[in-house]
ZAFIKOL-107068 format. One line per 4 residues: their letters; for each residue x, y, z of C-alpha. Coordinates in nm, 2 decimals. Layout:
REM residues N
a> X:Y:Z; ...
//
This chain:
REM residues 316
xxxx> 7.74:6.09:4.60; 7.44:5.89:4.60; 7.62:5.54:4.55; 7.86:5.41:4.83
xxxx> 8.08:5.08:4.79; 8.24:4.91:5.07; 8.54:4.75:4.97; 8.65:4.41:5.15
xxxx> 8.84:4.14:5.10; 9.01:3.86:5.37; 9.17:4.01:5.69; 8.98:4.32:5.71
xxxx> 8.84:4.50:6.09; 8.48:4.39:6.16; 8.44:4.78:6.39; 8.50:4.96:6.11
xxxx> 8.31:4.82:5.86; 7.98:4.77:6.05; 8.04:5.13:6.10; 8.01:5.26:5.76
xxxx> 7.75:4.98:5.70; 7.53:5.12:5.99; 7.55:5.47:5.84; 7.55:5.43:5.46
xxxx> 7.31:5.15:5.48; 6.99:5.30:5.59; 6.85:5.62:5.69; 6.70:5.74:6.00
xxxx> 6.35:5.73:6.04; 6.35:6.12:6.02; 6.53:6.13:5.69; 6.30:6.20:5.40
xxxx> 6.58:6.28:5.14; 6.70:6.00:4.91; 6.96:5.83:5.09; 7.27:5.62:4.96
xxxx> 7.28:5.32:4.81; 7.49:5.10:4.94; 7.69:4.77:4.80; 7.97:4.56:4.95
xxxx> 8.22:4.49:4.71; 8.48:4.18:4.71; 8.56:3.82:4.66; 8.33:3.58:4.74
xxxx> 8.31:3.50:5.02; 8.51:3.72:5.25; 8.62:3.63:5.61; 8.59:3.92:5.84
xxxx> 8.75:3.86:6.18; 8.51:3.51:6.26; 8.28:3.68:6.00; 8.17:3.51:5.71
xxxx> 8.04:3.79:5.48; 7.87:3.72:5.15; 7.96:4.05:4.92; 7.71:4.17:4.64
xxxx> 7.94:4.26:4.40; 8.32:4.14:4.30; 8.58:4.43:4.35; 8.57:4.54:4.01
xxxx> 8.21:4.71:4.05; 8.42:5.00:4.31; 8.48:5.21:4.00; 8.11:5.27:3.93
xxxx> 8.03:5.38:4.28; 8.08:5.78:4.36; 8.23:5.72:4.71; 8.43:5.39:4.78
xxxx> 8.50:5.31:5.17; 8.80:5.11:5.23; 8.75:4.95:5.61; 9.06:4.89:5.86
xxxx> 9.33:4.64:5.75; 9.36:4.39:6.03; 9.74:4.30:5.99; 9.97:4.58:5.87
xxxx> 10.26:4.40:5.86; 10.13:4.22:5.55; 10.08:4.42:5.20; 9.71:4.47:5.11
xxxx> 9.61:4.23:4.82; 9.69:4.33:4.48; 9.30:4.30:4.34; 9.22:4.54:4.58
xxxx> 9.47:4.81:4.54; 9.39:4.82:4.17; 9.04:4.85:4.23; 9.05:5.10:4.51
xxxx> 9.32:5.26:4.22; 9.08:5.23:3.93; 8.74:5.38:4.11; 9.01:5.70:4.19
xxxx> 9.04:5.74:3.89; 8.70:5.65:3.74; 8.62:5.98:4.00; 8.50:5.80:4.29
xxxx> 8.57:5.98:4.64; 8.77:5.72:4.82; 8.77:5.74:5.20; 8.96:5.48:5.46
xxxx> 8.90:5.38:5.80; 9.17:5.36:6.05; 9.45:5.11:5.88; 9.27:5.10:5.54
xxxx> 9.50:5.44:5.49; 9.78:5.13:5.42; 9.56:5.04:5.15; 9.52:5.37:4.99
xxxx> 9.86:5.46:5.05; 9.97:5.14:4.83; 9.73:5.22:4.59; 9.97:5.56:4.58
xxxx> 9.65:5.77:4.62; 9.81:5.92:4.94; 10.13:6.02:4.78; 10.19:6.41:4.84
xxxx> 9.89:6.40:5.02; 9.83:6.45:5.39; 9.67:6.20:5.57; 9.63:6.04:5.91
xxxx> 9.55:5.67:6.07; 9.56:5.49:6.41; 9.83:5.66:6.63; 10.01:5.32:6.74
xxxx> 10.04:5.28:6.30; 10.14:5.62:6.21; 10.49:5.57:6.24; 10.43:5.27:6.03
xxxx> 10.28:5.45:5.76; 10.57:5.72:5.75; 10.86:5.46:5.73; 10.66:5.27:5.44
xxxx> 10.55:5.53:5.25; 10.74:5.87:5.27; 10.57:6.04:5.02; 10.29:6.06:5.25
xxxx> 10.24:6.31:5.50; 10.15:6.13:5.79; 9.98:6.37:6.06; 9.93:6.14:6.40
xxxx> 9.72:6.40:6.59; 9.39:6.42:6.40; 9.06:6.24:6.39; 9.06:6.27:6.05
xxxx> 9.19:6.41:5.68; 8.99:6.55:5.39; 9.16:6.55:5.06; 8.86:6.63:4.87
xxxx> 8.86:6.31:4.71; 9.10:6.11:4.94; 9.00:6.13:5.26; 9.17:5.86:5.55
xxxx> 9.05:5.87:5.96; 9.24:5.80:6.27; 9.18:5.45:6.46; 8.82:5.25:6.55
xxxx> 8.60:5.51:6.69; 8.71:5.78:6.42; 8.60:5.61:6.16; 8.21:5.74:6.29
xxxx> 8.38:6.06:6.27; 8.41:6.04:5.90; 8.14:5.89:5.83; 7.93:6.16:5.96
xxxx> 8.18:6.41:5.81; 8.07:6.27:5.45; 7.70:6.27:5.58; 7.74:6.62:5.69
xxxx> 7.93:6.69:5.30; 7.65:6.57:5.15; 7.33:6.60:5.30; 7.42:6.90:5.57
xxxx> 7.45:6.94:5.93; 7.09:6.87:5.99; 7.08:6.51:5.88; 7.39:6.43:6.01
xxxx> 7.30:6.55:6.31; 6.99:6.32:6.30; 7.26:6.01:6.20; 7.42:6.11:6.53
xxxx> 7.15:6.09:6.76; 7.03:5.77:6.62; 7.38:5.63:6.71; 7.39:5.82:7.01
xxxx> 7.71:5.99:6.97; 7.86:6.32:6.94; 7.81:6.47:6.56; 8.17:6.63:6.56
xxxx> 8.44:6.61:6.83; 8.72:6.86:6.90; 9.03:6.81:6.90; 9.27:6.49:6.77
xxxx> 9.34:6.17:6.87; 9.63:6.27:7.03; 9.38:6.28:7.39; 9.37:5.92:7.33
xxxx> 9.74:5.85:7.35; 9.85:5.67:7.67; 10.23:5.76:7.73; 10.36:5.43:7.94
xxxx> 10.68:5.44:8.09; 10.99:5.27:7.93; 10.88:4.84:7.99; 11.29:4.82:8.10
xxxx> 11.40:4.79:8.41; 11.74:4.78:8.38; 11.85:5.12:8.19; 12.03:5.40:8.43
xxxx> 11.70:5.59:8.48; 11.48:5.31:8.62; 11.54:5.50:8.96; 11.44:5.85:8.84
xxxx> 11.16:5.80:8.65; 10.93:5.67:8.98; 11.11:5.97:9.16; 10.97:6.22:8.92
xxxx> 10.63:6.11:8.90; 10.61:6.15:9.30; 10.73:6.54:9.24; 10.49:6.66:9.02
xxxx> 10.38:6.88:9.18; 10.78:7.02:9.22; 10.92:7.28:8.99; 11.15:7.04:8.84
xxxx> 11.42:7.14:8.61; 11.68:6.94:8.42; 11.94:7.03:8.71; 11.70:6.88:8.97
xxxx> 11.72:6.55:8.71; 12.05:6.54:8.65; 12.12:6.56:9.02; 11.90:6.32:9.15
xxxx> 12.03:6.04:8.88; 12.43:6.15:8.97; 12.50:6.30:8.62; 12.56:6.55:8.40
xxxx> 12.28:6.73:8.25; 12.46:6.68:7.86; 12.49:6.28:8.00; 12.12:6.28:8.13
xxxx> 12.03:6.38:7.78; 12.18:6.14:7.61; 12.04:5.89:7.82; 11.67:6.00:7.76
xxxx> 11.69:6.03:7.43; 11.80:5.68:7.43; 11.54:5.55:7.71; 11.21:5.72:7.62
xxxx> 11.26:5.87:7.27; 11.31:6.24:7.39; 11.40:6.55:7.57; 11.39:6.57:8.01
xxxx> 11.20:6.85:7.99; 10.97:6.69:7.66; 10.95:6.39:7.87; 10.82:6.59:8.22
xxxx> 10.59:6.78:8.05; 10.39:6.49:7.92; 10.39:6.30:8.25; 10.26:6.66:8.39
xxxx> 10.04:6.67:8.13; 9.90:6.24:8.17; 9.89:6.33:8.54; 9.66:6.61:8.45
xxxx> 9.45:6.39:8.23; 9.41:6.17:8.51; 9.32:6.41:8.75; 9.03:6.56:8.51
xxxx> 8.89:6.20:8.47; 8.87:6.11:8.87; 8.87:6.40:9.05; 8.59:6.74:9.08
xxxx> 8.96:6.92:9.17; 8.95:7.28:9.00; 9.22:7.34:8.72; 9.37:7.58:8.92
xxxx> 9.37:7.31:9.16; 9.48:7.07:8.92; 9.76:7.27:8.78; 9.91:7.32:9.13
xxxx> 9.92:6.98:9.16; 10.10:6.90:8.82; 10.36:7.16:8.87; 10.25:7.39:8.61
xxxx> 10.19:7.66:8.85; 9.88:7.87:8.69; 9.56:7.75:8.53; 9.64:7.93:8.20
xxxx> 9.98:7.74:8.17; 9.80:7.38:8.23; 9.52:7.51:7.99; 9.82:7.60:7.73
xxxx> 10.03:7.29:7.78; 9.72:7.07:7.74; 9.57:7.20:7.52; 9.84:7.21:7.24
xxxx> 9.95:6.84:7.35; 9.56:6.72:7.37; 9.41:6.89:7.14; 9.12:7.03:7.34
xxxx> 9.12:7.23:7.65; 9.12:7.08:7.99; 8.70:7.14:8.08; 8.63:6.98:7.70
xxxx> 8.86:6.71:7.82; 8.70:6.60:8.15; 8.34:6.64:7.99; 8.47:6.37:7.77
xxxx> 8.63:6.17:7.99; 8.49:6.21:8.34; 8.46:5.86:8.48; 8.12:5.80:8.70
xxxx> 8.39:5.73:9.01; 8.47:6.03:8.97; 8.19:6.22:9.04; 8.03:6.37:9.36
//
C-alpha cells in the first residue's frame, strides 16, 4: 500500500485534506522504513475552500494508486461530480483500498462502493446519508468503519483517526505511534463520536412543552418519572407522549435520560465533583448507573470522558 492518491476536485473540505496530506506526505524524522508516495489527483486547477490547489495528476491516474483518499465534500446537498465517482469507481475496482473522510462517504456511496456495506460519516450528515442511500448501513456512533477495502470516518477530527488507522495497517503500531506524536495527538481514541453530539433543546417556543422542558432541567437531580411529566404539563401521560414524539423526536423517559446524561457531560468538563457526586446530582442515583447510562450513550466511561474533555476552568 506504498502509493496513496488524494482525490479532489471543486468544493471539497480544506481540514480533511491537509490531513491526509500531512500524514501520507512525509514521514517522521524517526521513520526509516519506506514511506508512501503520495500524488493529488484532479482537474486542473482545483479550488479548495479559498484554496487554489494545483493537482499532479488528472483523476484518471486514482486507479493505479493502492489506496485512494477521498477528502470531505463541502456541500451535501449537491451530487458529487460524475468524473469523480467513476474514478473513485474505477481504482475499486482496479483493487485500490478506497477510504473517505467525513462527507467524502457521499462520494463513495454514489460511486455505490458503500452499498450493503457498513459505514459511518459526520453525525449532523448521517441521517442524510441513510435517506439517500438506503442500501448503506449508516452507523452514526463511530469514529470510523473498516471494510477492508472501503473504509469511511466520522466528521473533521476523525479523519486523523483513520489516517493513523491505515498507518497502523500498514506499517504497525510503532510508527503510527511515532505519526501521532509528531501531530501531537492521541494514536487511537475510545469510544464514538456519539461524545461529540450536543443535544439542544427544541429552537420553538411556542409548542405545549415550552414550559416543561426548563422545569425539568432544574430537577435533575429529582427522580422524575413520566407521571411527574405528565403532571406538571396538565396531561395525560399517552397525550404527553404524543407530544414529545412530535417536539423533540422521542420518548419522556429517552428524552430525560439524555438531558441527565448532557448534564453529566457538563459536570465532568467543569467541575472536580466525584461521579458518585456527579450521579446524585443528575438523578441517576448510584455511580454504576451514571457509569452504565453514559457509557452506552457516550461511548466511553465517565473518567475517560472528563480526561478528554476537562476544561482548564475546571480545574483546582
Amino acid at each position: 500500500m506504498d502509493t496513496v492518491a488524494l482525490a479532489v476536485t471543486d468544493g471539497m473540505l480544506h481540514f480533511e485534506l491537509s490531513v491526509a496530506y500531512e500524514i501520507f506526505g512525509s514521514a517522521p524524522d524517526a521513520v526509516t522504513t519506506p514511506w508512501y508516495r503520495l500524488s493529488v489527483c484532479g482537474p486542473a486547477p482545483v479550488r479548495v475552500g479559498r484554496f487554489l490547489l494545483e493537482p499532479d495528476h488528472g483523476l484518471d491516474r486514482l486507479r493505479y494508486a493502492d489506496t485512494v483518499i477521498v477528502p470531505g465534500w463541502a456541500d451535501v446537498d449537491v451530487d458529487p461530480p460524475a468524473d469523480l465517482v467513476d474514478a473513485v469507481r474505477a481504482a475499486h475496482e482496479a483493487g485500490a483500498r478506497v477510504a473517505s473522510l467525513c462527507t467524502g462517504a457521499f462520494v463513495l456511496a454514489a460511486a455505490g462502493l458503500l452499498d450493503g456495506r457498513r459505514a459511518t460519516t459526520h453525525w449532523a450528515h448521517t441521517d442524510l446519508l441513510t435517506v439517500r442511500h438506503p442500501r448503506v448501513s449508516v452507523d452514526p456512533d463511530v469514529l470510523y468503519v473498516d471494510n477492508d477495502s472501503v473504509l469511511t470516518s466520522a466528521g473533521k477530527a476523525a479523519a486523523l483517526d483513520l489516517c493513523l488507522h491505515l498507518v497502523r495497517l500498514d506499517h504497525g503500531s510503532s510508527i503510527a505511534n511515532t505519526v501521532a506524536r509528531r501531530l501531537v495527538v492521541p494514536p487511537h481514541r475510545d469510544g464514538g463520536q456519539a461524545q461529540f453530539v450536543t443535544t439542544p433543546l427544541p429552537a420553538r417556543t411556542d409548542h405545549p412543552l415550552a414550559a416543561l422542558f426548563p422545569w425539568v432541567l432544574e430537577r435533575l437531580d429529582h427522580p422524575l418519572s413520566v407521571e411527574d411529566l405528565a403532571r406538571q404539563a396538565r396531561m395525560s401521560s399517552r397525550n404527553l407522549g404524543r407530544h414529545f414524539r412530535s417536539v423533540a423526536g422521542t420518548t419522556p423517559l429517552r428524552w430525560l435520560l439524555t438531558q441527565r446524561i448532557r448534564r453529566a457531560q457538563e459536570l465532568l468538563e467543569t467541575t472536580d465533583d466525584t461521579v458518585d457526586a456527579i450521579a446524585s446530582a443528575t438523578g441517576m442515583g448510584t455511580a454504576a448507573t451514571l457509569r452504565r447510562h453514559f457509557n452506552r450513550a457516550v461511548g466511553v466511561p465517565p473518567d475517560s470522558y472528563r480526561r478528554t474533555f476537562r476544561s482548564p476552568a475546571g480545574r483546582l
